[in-house]
C-alpha positions in Angstrom: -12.3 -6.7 -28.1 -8.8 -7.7 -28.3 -6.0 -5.7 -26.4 -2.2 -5.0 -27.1 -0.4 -4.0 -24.2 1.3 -1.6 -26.1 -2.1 0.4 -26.9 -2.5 0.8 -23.3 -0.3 3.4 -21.4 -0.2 1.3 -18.3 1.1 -2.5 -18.0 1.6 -4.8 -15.5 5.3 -5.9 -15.0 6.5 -9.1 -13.1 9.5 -6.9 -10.7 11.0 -10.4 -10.7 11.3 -12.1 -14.0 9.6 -9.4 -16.3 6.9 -11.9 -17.2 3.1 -9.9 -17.7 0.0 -11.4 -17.8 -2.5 -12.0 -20.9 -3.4 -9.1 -22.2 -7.7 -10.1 -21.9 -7.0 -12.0 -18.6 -9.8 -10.5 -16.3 -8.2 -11.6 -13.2 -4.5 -9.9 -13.7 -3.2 -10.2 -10.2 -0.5 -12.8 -10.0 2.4 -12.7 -12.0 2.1 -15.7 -14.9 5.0 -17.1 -13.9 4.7 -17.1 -9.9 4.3 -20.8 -9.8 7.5 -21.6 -11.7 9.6 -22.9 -8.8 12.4 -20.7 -9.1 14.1 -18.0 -6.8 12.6 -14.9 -8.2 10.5 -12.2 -6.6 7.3 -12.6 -8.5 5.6 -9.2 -7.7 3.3 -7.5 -10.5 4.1 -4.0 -10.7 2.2 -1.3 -12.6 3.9 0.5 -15.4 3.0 3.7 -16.7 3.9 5.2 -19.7 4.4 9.0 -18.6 4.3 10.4 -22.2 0.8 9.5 -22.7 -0.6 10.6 -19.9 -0.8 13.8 -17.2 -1.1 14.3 -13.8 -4.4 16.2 -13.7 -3.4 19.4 -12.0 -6.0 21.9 -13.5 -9.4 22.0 -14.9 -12.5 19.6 -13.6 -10.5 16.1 -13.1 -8.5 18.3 -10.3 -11.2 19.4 -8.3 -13.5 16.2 -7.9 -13.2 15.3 -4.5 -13.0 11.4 -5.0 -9.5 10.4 -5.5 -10.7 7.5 -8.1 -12.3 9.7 -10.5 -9.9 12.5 -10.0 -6.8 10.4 -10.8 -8.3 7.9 -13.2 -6.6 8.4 -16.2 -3.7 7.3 -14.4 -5.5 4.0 -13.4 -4.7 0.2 -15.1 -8.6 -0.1 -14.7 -9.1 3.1 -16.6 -7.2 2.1 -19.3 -8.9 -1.4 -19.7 -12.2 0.3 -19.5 -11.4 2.6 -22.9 -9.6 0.0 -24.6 -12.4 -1.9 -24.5 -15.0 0.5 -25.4 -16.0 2.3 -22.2 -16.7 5.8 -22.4 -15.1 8.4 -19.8 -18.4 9.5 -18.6 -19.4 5.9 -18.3 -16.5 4.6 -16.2 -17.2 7.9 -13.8 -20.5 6.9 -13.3 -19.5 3.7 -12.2 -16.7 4.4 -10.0 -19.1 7.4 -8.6 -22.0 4.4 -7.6 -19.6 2.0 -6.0 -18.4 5.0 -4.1 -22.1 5.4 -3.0 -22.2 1.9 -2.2 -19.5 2.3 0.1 -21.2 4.9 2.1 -24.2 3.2 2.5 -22.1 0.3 4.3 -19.9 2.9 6.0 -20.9 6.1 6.2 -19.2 7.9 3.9 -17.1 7.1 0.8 -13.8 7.7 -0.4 -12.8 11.5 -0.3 -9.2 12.9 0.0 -7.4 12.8 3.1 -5.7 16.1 5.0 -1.9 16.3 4.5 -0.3 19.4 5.7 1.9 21.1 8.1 1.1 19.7 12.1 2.6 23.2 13.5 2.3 21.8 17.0 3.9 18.5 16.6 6.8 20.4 14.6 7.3 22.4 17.5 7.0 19.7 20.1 10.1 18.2 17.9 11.7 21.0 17.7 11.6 22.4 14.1 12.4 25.1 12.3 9.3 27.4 11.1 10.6 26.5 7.2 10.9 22.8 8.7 9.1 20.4 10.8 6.4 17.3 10.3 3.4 17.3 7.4 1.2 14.4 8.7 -1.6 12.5 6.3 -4.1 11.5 8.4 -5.9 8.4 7.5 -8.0 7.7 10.4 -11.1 9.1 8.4 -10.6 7.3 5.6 -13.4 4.5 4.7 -13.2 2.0 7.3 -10.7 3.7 9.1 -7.5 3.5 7.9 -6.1 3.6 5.1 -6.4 0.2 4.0 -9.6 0.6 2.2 -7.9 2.4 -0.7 -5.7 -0.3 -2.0 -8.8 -2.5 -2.3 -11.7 0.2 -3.5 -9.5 0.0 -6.8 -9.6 -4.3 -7.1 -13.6 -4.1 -6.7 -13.5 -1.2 -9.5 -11.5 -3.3 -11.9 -13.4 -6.5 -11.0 -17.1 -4.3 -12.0 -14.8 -3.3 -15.1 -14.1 -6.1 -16.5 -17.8 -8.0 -15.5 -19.1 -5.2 -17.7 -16.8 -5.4 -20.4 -18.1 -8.9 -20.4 -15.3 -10.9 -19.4 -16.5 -12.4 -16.5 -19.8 -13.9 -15.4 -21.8 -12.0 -13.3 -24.2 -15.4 -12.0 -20.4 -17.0 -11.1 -18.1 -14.5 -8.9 -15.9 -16.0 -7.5 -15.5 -15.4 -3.6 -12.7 -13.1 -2.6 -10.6 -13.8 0.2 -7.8 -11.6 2.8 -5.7 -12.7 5.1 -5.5 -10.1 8.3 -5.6 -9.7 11.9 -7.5 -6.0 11.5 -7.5 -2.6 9.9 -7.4 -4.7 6.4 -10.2 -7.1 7.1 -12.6 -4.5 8.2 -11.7 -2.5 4.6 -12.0 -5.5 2.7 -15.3 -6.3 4.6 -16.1 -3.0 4.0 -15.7 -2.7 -0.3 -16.8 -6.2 -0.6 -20.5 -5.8 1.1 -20.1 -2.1 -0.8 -19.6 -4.6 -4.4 -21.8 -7.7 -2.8 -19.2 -10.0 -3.0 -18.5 -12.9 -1.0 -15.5 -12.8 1.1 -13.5 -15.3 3.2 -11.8 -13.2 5.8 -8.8 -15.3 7.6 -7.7 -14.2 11.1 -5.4 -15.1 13.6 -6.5 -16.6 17.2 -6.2 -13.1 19.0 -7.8 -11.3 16.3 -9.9 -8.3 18.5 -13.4 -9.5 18.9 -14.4 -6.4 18.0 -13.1 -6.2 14.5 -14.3 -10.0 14.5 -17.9 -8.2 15.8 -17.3 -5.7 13.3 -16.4 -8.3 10.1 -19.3 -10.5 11.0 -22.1 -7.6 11.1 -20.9 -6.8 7.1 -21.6 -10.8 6.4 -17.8 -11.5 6.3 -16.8 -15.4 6.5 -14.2 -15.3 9.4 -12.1 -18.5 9.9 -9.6 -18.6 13.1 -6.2 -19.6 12.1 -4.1 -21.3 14.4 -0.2 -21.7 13.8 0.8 -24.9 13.4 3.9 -26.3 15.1 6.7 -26.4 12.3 5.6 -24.3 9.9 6.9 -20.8 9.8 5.3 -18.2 8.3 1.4 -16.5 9.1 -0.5 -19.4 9.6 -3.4 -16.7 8.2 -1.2 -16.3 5.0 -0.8 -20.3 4.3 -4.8 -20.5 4.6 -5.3 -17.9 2.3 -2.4 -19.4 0.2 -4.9 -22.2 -0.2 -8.4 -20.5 -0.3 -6.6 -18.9 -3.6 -5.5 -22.3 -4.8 -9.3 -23.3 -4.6 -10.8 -20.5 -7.1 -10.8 -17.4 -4.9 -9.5 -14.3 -5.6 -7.3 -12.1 -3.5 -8.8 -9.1 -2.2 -5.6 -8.4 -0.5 -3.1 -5.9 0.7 -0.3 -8.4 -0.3 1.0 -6.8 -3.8 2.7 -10.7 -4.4 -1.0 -12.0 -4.5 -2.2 -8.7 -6.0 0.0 -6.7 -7.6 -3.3 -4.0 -8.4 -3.7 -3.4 -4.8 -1.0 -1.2 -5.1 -1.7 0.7 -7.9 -4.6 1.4 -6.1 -3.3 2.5 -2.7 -1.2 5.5 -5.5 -4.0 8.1 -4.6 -2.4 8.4 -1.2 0.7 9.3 -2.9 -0.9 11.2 -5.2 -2.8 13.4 -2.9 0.4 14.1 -1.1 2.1 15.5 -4.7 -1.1 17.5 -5.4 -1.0 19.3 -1.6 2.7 19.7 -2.2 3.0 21.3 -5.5 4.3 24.5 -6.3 6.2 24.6 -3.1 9.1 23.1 -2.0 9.2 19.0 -2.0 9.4 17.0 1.2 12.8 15.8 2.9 11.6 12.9 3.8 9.1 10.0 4.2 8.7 8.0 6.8 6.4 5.0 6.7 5.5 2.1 8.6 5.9 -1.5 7.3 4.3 -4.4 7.2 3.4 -6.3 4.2 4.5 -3.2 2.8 1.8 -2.0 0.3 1.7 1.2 1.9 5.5 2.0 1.5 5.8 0.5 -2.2 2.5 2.7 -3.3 3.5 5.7 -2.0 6.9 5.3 -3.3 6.0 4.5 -6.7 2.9 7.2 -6.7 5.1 9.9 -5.6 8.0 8.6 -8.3 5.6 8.9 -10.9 4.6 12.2 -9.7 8.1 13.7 -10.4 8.3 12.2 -13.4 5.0 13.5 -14.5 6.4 16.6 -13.5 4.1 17.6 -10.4 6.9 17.1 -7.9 10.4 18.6 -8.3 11.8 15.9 -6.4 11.1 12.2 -4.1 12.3 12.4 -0.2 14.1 10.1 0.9 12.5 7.0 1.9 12.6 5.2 5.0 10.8 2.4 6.6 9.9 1.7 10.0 9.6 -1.7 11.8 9.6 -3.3 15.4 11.6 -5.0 17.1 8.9 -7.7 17.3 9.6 -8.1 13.2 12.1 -6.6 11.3 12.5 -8.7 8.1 12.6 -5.4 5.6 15.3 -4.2 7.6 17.2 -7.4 7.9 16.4 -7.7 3.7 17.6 -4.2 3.3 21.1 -4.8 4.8 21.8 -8.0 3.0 21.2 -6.0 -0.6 22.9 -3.1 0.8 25.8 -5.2 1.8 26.4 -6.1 -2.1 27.5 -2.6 -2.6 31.0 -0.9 -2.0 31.1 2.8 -0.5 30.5 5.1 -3.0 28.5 2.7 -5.3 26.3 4.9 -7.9 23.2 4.5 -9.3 24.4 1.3 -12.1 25.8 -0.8 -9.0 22.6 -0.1 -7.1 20.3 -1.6 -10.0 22.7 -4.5 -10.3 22.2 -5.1 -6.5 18.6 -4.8 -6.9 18.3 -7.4 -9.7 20.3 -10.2 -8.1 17.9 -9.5 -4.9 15.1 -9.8 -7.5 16.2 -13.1 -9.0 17.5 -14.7 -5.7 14.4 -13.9 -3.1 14.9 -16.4 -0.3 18.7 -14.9 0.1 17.1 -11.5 1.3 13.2 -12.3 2.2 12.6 -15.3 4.4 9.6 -15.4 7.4 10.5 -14.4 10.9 11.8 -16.7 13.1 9.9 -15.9 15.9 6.5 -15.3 16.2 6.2 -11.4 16.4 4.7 -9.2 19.2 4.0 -5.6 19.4 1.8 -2.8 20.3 2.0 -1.5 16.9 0.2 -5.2 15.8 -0.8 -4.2 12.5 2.9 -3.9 10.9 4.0 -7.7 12.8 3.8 -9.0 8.7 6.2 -12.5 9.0 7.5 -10.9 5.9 7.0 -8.4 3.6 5.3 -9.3 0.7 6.1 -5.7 -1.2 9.9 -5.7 0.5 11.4 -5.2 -2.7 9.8 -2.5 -4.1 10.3 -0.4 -0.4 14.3 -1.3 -0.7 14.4 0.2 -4.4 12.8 3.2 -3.0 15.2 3.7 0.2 18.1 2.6 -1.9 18.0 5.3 -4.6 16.8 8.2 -2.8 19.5 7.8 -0.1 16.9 6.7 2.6 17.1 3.6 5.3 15.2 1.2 7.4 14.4 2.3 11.1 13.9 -0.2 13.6 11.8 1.4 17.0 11.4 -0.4 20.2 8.2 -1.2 21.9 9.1 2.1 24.5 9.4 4.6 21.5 6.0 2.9 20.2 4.4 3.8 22.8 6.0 7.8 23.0 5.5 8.3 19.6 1.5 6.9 19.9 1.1 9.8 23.2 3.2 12.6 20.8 0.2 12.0 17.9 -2.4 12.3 19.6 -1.7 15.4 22.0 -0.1 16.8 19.3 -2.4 16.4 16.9 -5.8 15.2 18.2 -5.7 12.3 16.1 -7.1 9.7 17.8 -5.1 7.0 15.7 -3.9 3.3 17.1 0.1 2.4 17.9 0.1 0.9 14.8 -1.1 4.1 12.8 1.6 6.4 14.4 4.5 3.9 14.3 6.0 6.4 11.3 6.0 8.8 13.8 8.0 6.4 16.2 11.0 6.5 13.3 10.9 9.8 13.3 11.5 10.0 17.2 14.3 7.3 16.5 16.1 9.6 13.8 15.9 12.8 15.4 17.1 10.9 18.7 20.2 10.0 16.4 20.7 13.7 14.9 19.8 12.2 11.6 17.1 15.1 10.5 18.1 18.5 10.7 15.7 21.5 12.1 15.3 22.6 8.9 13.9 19.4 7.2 10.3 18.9 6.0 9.7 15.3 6.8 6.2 13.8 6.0 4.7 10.4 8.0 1.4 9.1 7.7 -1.4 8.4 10.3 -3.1 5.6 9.6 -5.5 3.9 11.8 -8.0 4.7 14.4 -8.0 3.6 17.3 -11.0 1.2 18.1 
């Protein structure tokens, strides 16, 4: 069955030259034009249509525990599935049997995560009662971390599509990730959950434990090395060509992917479903790396305002290291296009240059990165865009922590909470440290951050 994008009430939307791809393309990932050679930031980004749909807030859809089931009429997958010919019933059953297949490789599938008030972190920090922290914790998530949720959504549109008859199930092609951790362990996770193949590219002090780990669930690990004179992950560049070759990315890195994403929205959408009908959050405060995290919970929670389940967005803001900072550094060459007092037209001007001119604002780190908190040292953000919109318009910034604050902030979690999550989990937390250091959050202020690793 043929499909118009305009019978669907999601598309895909190239963030950097508005290009989208075929509508019966089976692999919709990449932007059409990526490989054009120009300047622009080639990012697929997931477009809803908020007048033909609803954030389910009451009835059966609302109370199923599994985030991909309870949110899937808000899903690109969902809307493929319908359009061509799926029933609802149908596409439940086969979300529900992947998500068995993911507990039998993990343990347990995908369920929603707790997001409330951590009363005595707030008062460690000093809140007020109608203030203080609300903390997600992801450490329980499949795999985890949270990392697992932006790619539980790829293997459901790839099982989509094979059924719709687009693709042929004798001739998968192998999937491939470039990570040093919590990302190759999901994706090692969803792909022996899907029986894929994957190609799973590390860096030379990748933890032999998650190397163990990625080997038991039949991943195919290669070592990457970085070669003298070429900037950038060296595990990036080898995916960069693994993809080149016929695989597909079953990646965290929207620019490769722009559905991992759209599926990493339940996390955002979970937080608008625990905070509805009381008062919205302050603030977010997120940790970056490649920045999927940060741009899905920014757009999730946008479209949950719109959809009219929030009153409000926080403010945004992003945390790095000092290790790597190239959101930050991107953030202050866009903001520096803007005159005090510059509204909301002179802000999407700003925004659009930055989207047609990438390598003036996003460019790899010059030095190789170090940190405790290794699983944010991204040479760039792949997503950076998207996370500068969101801080840009809702009045938020960049936070960059040092290596000591890290390493506070990682204690703080888990006394306070008895989360046993890694430095790279709590390194939200560690921005939250910095801006209360600075008097920049009031007692009063409900400021949310997110958890979300485990310590292994």
């Amino acid at each position: 069955m043929s499909i118009s994008p305009r019978t669907l009430p999601s598309a895909l939307v190239c963030a950097g030259c508005g290009a989208s791809p075929e509508p019966d393309e089976p692999y919709p990932f990449r932007c059409p034009g990526a490989d054009a050679g120009d300047d622009a930031d080639h990012v697929l980004r997931r477009i809803l249509d908020v007048s033909a749909v609803q954030f389910p807030t009451t009835g059966e859809e609302h109370g199923d525990p599994d985030p991909y089931i309870r949110y899937r009429r808000l899903f690109h997958s969902y809307h493929v599935a319908c359009a061509g010919g799926m029933q609802d019933a149908e596409y439940c059953d086969l979300v529900a049997r992947l998500d068995e297949q993911v507990a039998k490789v993990d343990g347990h599938g995908f369920r929603s995560t707790p997001f409330g008030r951590a009363d005595v972190l707030s008062e460690r920090l000093g809140f007020a009662e109608d203030g203080g922290v609300w903390v997600k914790d992801e450490t329980g998530n499949v795999s985890g971390s949270h990392k697992a949720r932006h790619l539980f959504g790829l293997l459901v549109h790839l099982e989509v599509v094979e059924r719709l008859g687009r693709t042929d199930p004798d001739h998968r092609p192998h999937l491939a990730i470039a990570s040093c951790g919590n990302a190759a362990l999901a994706a090692a996770v969803v792909a022996a959950a899907g029986h894929r193949v994957l190609d799973v590219f590390v860096p030379v002090d990748a933890d032999p434990v998650v190397v163990a780990r990625l080997k038991d669930l039949d991943a195919r690990v290669t070592v990457c090395p970085r070669e003298p004179g070429l900037p950038g992950d060296p595990t990036y560049h080898r995916l960069r060509r693994a993809l080149a070759e016929g695989a597909l990315p079953f990646t965290c890195q929207g620019n490769e992917n722009g559905l991992a994403i759209e599926s990493g929205f339940t996390l955002g959408y979970e937080m608008a479903d625990a905070l509805a009908g009381g008062p919205p959050l302050d603030r977010l405060i997120i940790q970056v790396g490649g920045g999927a995290l940060a741009s899905a919970c920014i757009e999730a929670l946008g479209e949950a305002a719109l959809l009219g389940s929030l009153a409000r967005v926080p403010r945004y803001h992003a945390v790095q290291t000092m290790g790597a900072a190239p959101l930050s550094r991107a953030f202050e060459l866009v903001a520096a296009r803007l005159q005090a007092g510059a509204g909301l037209p002179e802000v999407r001007a700003a925004l659009s240059y930055a989207a047609t001119h990438r390598s003036e604002f996003m460019w790899p780190w010059e030095e190789e990165p170090r940190s405790i908190a290794h699983g944010i040292l991204d040479d760039e953000t792949y997503d950076w865009l998207a996370v500068v919109e969101g801080m840009l318009v809702s009045g938020g910034g960049p936070v960059v922590v040092s290596e000591d604050l890290l390493a506070r902030a990682n204690v703080l979690a888990v006394d306070a909470t008895q989360i046993d999550v890694d430095p790279t989990g709590s390194s939200g937390l560690a921005g939250l440290l910095a801006l209360r250091d600075q008097g920049a959050i009031g007692d009063h202020e409900r400021v949310g951050v997110l958890l979300t690793g485990v310590r292994r």
